[in-house]
GUKELO-211895 format. One record per atom (N, C-alpha, C, O): y negated, z negated, x. Coordinates in steps of 0.02 Angstrom, whole numbers, padded with zeros to 5 digits, always signed. Layout:
BEGIN
YZX
...
//
This chain:
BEGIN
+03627-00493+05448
+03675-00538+05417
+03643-00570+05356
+03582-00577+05350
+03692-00591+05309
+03672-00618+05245
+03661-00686+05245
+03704-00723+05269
+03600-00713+05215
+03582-00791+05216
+03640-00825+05168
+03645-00808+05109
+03682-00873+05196
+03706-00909+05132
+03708-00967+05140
+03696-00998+05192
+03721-00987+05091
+03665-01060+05060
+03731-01112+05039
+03778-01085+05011
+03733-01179+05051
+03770-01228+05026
+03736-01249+04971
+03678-01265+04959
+03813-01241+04925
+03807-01272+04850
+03859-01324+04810
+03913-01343+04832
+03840-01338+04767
+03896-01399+04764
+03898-01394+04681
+03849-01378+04647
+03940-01406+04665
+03974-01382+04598
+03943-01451+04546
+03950-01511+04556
+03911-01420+04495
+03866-01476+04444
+03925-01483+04388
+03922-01531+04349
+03971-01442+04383
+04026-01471+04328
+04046-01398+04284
+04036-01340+04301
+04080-01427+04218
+04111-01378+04192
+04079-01364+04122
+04100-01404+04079
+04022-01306+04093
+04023-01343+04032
+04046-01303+03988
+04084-01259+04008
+04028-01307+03915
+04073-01253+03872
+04029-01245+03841
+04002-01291+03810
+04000-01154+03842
+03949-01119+03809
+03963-01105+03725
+04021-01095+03706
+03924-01105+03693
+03922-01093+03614
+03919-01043+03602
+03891-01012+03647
+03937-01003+03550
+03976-01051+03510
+04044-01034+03500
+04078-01054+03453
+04070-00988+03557
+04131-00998+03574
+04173-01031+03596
+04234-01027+03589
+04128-01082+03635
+04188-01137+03666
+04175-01113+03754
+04181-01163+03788
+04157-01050+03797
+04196-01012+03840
+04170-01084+03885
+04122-01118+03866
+04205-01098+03939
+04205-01135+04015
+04156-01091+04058
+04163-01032+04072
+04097-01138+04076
+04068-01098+04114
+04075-01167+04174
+04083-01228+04167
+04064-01117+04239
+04095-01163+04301
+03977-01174+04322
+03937-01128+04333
+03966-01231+04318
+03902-01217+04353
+03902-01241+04425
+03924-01298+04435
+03875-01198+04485
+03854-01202+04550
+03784-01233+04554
+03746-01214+04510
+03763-01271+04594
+03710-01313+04623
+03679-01282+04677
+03715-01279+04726
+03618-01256+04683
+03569-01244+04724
+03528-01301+04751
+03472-01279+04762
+03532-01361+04765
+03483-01409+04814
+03447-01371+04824
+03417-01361+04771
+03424-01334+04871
+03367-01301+04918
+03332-01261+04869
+03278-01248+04895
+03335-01226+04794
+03307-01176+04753
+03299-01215+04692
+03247-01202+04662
+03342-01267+04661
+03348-01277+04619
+03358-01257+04570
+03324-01273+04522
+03422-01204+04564
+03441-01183+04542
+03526-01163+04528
+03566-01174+04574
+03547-01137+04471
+03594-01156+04440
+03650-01070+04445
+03626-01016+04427
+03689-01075+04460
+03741-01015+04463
+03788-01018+04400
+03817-01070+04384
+03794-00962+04368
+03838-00984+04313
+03912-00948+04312
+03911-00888+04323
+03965-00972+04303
+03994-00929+04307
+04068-00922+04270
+04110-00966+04279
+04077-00884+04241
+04115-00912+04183
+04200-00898+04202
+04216-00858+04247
+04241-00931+04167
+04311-00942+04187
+04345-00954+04112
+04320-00976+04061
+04397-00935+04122
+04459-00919+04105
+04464-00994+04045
+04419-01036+04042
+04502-00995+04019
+04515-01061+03985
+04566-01109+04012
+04567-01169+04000
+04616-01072+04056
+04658-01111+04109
+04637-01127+04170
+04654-01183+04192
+04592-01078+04218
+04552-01090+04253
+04526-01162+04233
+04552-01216+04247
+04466-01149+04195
+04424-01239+04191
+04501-01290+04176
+04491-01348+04192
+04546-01281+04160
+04578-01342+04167
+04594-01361+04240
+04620-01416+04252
+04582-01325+04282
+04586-01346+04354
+04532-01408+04384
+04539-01455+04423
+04476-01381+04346
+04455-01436+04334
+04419-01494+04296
+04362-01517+04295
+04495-01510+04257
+04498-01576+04201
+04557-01589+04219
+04607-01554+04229
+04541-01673+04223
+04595-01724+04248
+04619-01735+04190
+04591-01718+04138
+04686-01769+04195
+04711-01791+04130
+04733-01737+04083
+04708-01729+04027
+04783-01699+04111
+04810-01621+04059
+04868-01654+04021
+04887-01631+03967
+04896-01712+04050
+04949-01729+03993
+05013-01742+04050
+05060-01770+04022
+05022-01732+04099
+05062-01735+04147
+05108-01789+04156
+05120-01779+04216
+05134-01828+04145
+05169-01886+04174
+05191-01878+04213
+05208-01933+04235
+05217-01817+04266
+05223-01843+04352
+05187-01776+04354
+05202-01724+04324
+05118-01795+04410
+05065-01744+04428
+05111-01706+04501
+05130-01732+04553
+05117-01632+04476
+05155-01596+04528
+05088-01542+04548
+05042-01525+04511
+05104-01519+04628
+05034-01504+04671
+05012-01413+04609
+05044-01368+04582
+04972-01426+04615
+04934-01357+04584
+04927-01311+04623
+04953-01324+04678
+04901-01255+04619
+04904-01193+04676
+04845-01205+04735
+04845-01172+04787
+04790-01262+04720
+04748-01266+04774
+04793-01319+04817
+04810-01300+04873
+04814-01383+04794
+04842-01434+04849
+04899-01368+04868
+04868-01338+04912
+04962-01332+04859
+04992-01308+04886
+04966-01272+04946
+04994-01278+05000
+04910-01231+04937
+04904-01181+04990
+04857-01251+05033
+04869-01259+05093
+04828-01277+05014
+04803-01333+05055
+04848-01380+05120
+04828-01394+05177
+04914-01396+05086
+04965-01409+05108
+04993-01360+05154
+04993-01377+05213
+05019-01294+05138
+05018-01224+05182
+04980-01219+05237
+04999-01211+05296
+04912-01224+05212
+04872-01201+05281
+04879-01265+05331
+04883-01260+05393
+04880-01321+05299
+04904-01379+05366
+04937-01387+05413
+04925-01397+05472
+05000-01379+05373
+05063-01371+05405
+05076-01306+05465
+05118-01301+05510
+05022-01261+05445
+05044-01191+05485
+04984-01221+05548
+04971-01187+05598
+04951-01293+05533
+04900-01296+05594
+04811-01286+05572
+04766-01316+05600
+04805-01248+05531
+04749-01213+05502
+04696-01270+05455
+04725-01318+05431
+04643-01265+05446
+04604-01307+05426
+04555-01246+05373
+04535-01191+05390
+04546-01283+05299
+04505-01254+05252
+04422-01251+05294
+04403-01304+05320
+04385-01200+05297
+04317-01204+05344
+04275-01197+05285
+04216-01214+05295
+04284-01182+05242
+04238-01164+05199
+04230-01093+05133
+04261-01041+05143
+04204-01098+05094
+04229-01041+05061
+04153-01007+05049
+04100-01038+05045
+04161-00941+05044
+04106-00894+05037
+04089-00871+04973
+04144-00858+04947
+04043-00858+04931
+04021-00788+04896
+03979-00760+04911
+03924-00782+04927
+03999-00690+04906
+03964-00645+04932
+03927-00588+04925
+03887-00558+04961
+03957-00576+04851
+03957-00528+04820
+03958-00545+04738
+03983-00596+04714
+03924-00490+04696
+03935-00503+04635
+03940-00421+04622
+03906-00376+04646
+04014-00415+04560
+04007-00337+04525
+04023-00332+04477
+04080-00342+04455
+03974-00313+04446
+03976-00318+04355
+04010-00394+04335
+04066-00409+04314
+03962-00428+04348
+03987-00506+04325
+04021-00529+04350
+04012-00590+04342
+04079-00515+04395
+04131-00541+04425
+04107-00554+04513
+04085-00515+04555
+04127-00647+04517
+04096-00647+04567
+04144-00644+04626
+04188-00686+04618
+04151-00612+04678
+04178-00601+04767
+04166-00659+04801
+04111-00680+04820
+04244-00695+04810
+04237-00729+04848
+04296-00727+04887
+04345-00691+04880
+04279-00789+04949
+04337-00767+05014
+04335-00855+05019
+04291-00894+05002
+04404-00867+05050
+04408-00950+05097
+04417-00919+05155
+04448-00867+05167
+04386-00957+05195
+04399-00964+05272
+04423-00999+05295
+04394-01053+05302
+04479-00991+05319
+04543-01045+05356
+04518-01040+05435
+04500-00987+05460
+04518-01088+05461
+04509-01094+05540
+04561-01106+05574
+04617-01117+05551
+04541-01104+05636
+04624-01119+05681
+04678-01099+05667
+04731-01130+05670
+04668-01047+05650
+04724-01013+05649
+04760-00974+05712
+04728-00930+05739
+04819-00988+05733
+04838-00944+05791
+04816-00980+05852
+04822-01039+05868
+04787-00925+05886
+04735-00957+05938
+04673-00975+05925
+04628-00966+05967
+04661-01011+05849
+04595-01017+05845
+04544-00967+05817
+04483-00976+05811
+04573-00922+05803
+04553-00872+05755
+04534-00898+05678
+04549-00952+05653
+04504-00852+05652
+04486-00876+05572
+04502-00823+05534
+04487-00766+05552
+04536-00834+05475
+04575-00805+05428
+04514-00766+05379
+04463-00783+05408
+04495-00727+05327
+04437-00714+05272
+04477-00707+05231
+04492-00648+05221
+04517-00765+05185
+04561-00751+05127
+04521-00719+05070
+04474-00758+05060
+04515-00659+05020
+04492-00651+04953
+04523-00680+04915
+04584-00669+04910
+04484-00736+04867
+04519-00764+04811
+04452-00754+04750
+04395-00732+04745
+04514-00792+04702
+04438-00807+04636
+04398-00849+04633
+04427-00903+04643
+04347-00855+04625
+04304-00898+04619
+04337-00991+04601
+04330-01043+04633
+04353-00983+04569
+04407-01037+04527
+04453-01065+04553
+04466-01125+04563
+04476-01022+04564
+04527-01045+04651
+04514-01074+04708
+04548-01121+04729
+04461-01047+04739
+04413-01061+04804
+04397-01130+04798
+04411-01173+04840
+04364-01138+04742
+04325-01197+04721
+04364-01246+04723
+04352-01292+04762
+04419-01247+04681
+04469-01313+04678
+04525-01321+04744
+04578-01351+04755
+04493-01288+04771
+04548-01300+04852
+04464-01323+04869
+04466-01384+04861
+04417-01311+04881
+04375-01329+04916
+04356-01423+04885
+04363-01473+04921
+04337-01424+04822
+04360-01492+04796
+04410-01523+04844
+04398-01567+04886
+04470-01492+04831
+04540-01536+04888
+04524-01548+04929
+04545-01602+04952
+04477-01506+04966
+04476-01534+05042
+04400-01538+05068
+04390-01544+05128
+04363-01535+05034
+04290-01570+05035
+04249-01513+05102
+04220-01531+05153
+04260-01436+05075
+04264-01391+05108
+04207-01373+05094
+04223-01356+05037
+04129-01356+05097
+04077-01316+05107
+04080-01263+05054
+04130-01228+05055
+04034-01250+05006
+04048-01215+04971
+03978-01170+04984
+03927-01198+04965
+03971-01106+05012
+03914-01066+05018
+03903-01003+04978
+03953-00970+04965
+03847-00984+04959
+03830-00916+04905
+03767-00894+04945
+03722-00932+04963
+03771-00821+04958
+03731-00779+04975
+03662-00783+04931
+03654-00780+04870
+03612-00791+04989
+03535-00810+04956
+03512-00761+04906
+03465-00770+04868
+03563-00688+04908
+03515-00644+04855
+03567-00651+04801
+03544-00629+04748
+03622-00671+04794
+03671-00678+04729
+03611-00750+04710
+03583-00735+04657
+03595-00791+04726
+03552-00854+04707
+03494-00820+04663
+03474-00834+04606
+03477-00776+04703
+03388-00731+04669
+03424-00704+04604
+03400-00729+04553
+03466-00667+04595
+03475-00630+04568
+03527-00651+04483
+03517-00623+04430
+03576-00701+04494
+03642-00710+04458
+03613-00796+04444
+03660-00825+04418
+03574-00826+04451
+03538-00900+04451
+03518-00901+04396
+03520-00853+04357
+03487-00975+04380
+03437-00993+04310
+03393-01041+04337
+03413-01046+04395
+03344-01082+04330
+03319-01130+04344
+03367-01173+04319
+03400-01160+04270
+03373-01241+04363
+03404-01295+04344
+03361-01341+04295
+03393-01379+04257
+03321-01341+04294
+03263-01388+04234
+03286-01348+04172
+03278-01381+04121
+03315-01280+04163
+03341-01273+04102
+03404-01324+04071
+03421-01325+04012
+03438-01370+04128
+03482-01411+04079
+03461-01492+04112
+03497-01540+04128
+03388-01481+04114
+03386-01552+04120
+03342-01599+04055
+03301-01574+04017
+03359-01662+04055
+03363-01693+03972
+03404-01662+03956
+03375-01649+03903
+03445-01638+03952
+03500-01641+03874
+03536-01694+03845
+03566-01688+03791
+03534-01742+03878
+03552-01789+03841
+03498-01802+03812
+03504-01832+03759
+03435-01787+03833
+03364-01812+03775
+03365-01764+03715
+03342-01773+03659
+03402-01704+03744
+03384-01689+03657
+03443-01682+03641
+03451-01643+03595
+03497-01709+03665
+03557-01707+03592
+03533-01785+03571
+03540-01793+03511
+03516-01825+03594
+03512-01883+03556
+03475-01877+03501
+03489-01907+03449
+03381-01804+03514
+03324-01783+03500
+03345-01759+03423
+03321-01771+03367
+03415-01710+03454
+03443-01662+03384
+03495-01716+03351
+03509-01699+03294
+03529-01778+03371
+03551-01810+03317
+03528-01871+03288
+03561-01907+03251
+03452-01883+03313
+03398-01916+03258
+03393-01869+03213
+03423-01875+03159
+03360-01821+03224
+03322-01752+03183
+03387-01770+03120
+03370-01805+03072
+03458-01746+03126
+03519-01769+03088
+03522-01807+03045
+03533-01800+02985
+03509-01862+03086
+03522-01917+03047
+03455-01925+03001
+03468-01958+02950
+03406-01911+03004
+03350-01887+02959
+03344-01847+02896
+03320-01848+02840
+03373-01819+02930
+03412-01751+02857
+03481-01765+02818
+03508-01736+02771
+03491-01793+02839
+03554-01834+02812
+03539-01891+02767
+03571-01902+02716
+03483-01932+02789
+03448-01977+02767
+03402-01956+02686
+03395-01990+02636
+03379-01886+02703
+03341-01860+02633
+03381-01820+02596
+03371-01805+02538
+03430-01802+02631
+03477-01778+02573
+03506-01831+02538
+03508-01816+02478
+03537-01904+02551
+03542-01946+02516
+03507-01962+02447
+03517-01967+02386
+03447-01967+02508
+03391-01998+02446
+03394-01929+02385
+03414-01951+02331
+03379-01851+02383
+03389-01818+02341
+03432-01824+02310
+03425-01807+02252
+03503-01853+02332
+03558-01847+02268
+03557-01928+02241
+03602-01952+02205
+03497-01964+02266
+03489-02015+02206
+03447-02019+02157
+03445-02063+02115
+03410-01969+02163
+03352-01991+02120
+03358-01931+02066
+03408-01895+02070
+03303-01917+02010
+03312-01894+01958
+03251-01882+01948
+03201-01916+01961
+03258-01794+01905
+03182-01757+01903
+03148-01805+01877
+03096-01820+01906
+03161-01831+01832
+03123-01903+01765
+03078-01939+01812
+03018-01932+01804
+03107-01985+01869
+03075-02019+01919
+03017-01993+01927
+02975-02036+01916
+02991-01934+01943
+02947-01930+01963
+02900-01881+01903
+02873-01828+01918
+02898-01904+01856
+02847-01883+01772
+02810-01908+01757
+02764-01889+01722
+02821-01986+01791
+02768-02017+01760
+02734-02054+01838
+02768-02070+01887
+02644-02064+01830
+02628-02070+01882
+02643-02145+01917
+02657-02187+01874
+02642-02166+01977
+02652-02227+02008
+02589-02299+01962
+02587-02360+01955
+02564-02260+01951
+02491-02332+01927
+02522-02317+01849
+02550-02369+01833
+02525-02288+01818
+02543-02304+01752
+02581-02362+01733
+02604-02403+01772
+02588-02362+01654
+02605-02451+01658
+02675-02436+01651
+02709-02483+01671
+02714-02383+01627
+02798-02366+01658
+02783-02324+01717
+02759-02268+01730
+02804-02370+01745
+02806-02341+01807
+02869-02297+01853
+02874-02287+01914
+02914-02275+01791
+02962-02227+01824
+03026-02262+01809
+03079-02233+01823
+03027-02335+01775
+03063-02372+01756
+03106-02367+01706
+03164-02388+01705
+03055-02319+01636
+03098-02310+01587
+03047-02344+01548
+03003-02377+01577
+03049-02340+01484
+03023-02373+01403
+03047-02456+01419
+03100-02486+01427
+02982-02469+01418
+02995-02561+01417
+03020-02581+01360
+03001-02563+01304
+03060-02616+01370
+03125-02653+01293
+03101-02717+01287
+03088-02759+01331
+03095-02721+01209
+03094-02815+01200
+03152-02832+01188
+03165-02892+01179
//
């Protein structure tokens, strides 16, 4: 049987310099980072605030709602698999019937935001981790260096100023001389 591992979703970010939504997964135990990229409607699944003035249920609260009502409880969702970039995943509904458990295939994207809904276990197979991962210390400080890269900015911004004030002349004649860059002294 395959080791799989609880992970917990670090957020949504948007890769350069296209813009694309990448969904990142959380490794606790490896420290490490799953990446996995989505759709541009997808990541709005998860961003609050789409513009809605009466919020009507999305396709995760619906089937969330579904599986309740039929008795059934979200157990957790799996990946299991990865092929050619695209990652395999399943929810597992419990109690179903007599207590039986359901292996729904869904998308990644899907899984996730029903599992959000219902605060459902999110697990990935230990060799998709080895294999489809990054180190997580690759996105840690980034807020140190975007602040890092908009000093650096504001630096260069700062000497380009100064270049479009000054004038080749300024600098002809030396600092100790008795014009000192001032111009011909006038009586």
């Amino acid at each position: 049987m395959d080791i799989l591992v609880e992970v917990d979703v670090r957020g949504i970010f948007f890769h350069a310099p296209a813009g694309d939504p990448v969904l990142l997964l959380h490794s606790p135990e490896a420290d490490r980072l799953i990446p996995i990229w989505l759709s541009p409607a997808d990541s709005m699944k998860f961003v609050d605030g789409t513009g809605d003035s009466v919020r009507r249920p999305g396709g995760a609260e619906a089937l969330t709602d579904l599986v309740e009502r039929l008795g059934g409880t979200i157990d957790r969702m799996e990946i299991t698999g990865c092929h050619e970039g695209v990652f395999i995943a399943s929810l597992i509904i419990a109690n179903v019937g007599d207590g039986d458990e359901i292996d729904l295939d869904m998308r990644v994207s899907e899984a996730v935001a029903v599992c959000a809904e219902t605060e459902a276990p999110i697990l990935i197979d230990q060799q998709i981790i080895d294999t489809a991962s990054v180190p997580a210390s690759a996105f840690e400080n980034r807020d140190d260096d975007v602040a890092e890269g908009e000093a650096q900015q504001q630096s260069v911004d700062e000497f380009m100023q100064f270049l479009d004030s000054v004038d080749a002349a300024d600098f002809l004649t030396p600092p100790d001389s008795p014009d000192n860059g001032d111009g011909p002294e006038r009586s």
